[in-house]
N, C-alpha and C positions, 0 to 999 in steps of 0.2 A: 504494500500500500504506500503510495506517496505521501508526501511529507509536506510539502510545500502545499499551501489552502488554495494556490490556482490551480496546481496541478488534481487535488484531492479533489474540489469538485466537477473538476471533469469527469474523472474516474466514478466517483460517485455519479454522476449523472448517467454514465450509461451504465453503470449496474440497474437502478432505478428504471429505466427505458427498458429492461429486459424485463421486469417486474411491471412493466405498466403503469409506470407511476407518474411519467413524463413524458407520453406520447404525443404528436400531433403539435409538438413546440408545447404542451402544457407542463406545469410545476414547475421546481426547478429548487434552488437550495444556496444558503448562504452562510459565510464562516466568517467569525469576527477571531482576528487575531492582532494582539497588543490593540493599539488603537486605530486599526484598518479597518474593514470592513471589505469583504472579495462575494462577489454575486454575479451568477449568471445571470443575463442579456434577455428580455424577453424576444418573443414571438422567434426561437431559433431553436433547429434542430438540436437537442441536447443531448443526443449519443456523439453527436459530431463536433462537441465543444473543441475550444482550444484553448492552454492559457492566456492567448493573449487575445481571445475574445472576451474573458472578464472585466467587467467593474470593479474599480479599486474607489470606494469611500472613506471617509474619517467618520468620527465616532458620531456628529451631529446629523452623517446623511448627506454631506457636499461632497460632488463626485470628482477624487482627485486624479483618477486615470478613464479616460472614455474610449473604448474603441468604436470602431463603427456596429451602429443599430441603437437601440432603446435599452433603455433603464429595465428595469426588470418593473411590468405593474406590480409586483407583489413589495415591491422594498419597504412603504410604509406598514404594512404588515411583521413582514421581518423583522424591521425595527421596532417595534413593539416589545417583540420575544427580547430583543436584547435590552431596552431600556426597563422593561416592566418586568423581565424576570430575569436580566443578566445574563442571557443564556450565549453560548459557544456559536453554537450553528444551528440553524434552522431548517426544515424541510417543508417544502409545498409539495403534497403528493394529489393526484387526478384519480386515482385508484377509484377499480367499481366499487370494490370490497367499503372505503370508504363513504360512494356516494348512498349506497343502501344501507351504510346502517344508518345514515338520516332519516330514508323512510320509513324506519320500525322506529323509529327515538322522536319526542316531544321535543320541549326546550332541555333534554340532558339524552346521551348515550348511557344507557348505564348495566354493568355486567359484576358478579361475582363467583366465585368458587371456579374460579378456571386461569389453570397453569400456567400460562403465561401471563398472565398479570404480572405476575413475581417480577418480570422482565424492565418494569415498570416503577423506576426510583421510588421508594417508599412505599410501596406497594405489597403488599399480602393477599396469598391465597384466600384466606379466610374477609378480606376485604373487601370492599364495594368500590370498584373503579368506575368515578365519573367524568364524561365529556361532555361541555360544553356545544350545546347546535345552537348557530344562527344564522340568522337567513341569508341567502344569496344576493345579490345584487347586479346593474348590468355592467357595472364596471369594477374591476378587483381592488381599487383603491378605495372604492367606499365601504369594503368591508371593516377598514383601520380602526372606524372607534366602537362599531357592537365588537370586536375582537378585540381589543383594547380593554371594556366593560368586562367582556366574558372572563378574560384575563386573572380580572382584579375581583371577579366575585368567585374565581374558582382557583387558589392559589396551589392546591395539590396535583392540579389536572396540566402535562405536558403538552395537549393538545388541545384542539379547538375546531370540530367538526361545521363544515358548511355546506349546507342544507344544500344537495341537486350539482356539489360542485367536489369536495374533496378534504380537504384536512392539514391543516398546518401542525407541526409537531415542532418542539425545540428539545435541547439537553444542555449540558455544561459545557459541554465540546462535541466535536464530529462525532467522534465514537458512540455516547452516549446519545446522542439525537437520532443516530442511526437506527440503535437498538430499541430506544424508546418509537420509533417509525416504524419498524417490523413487528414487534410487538403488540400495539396499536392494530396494526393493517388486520395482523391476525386473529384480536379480537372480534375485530369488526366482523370478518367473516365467518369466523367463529359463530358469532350471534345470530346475524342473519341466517346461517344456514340451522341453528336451533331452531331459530323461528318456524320454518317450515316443516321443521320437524314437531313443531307444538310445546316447544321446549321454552321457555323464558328466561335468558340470558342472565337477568335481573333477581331469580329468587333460586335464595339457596336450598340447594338439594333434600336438607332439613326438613325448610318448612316443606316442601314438595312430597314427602315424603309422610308426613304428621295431616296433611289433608286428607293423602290416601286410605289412611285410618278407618 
């Protein structure tokens, strides 16, 4: 694995693309290191990145290296994760897995007694892992301040699910933002495919169990 935050999210970027995470020019991923800031480009093929089609920013969001094309729409969002939760690197993923478990979830995703949680900083088996949904919009910039709110009212939750679009996830660094995005995905799928099977992601095996009674 590379070293270097332009080189890593390339690399990262087309692992992600195999996974479906970034197809069709969507998501994409950004890494704050010292007081820089390095983000893929929107609207461009991201298995095909290069370094030196990265954005290089400062800490406040003023773009200190441009190459040709656009800003990523997601940056105000990204920066969020890093001003509201200090976080390393950020993930925007398009995953189905993600956009359906919007349609089983209200204003929360929410799952417990299942294994991969654990995967999930501070997180337990025996716990109740909640995400945050809010609604979609027609432009990705205005998602910044319901994500921004969701944020600040859900301070255990790494991610923040968008209703018909996909899911932002953060960590302390790459590695951990990573894990906490696969993790995540997994859940997501996880749940939904309980659902159909009549299962509710949401209630522990216990009481499931003490109804049948």
């Amino acid at each position: 694995m590379a070293h270097d935050p332009r080189d890593l999210i390339c690399e990262l970027c087309r692992q992600f693309y195999t996974q479906g995470w970034v197809s069709g020019t969507g998501g994409g991923i950004s890494i704050r290191e010292g007081d820089k800031v390095y983000m893929a480009p929107s609207g461009v093929q991201k298995e095909r990145l290069k370094p030196e089609d990265l954005f290089e920013l400062d800490a406040e969001g003023n773009v200190l290296k441009a190459p040709a094309g656009n800003l990523s729409a997601c940056a105000p969002l990204f920066f969020n994760a890093f001003r509201i939760r200090e976080a390393g690197a950020v993930m925007h993923s398009h995953s189905v897995n993600a956009l359906l478990a919007t349609l089983i979830s209200g204003d929360e995703f929410r799952v417990t007694h299942l294994e991969m949680m654990k995967g999930i900083r501070g997180v337990g088996f025996h716990d109740e892992l909640v995400v945050p949904v809010i609604e979609n919009t027609a432009h990705e910039h205005e998602l910044a301040d319901s994500m921004a709110a969701a944020m600040e009212a859900y301070p255990k939750s790494f991610a923040v699910l968008v209703r018909r679009h996909g899911v932002y996830v953060w960590g302390r660094d790459w590695v951990e933002a990573k894990r906490h995005a696969e993790c995540y995905d997994y859940l997501f799928e996880a749940a939904v495919k309980m659902r159909q099977l009549g299962v509710d992601a949401a209630e522990p095996p216990a009481q499931k169990a003490e109804a049948a009674q």
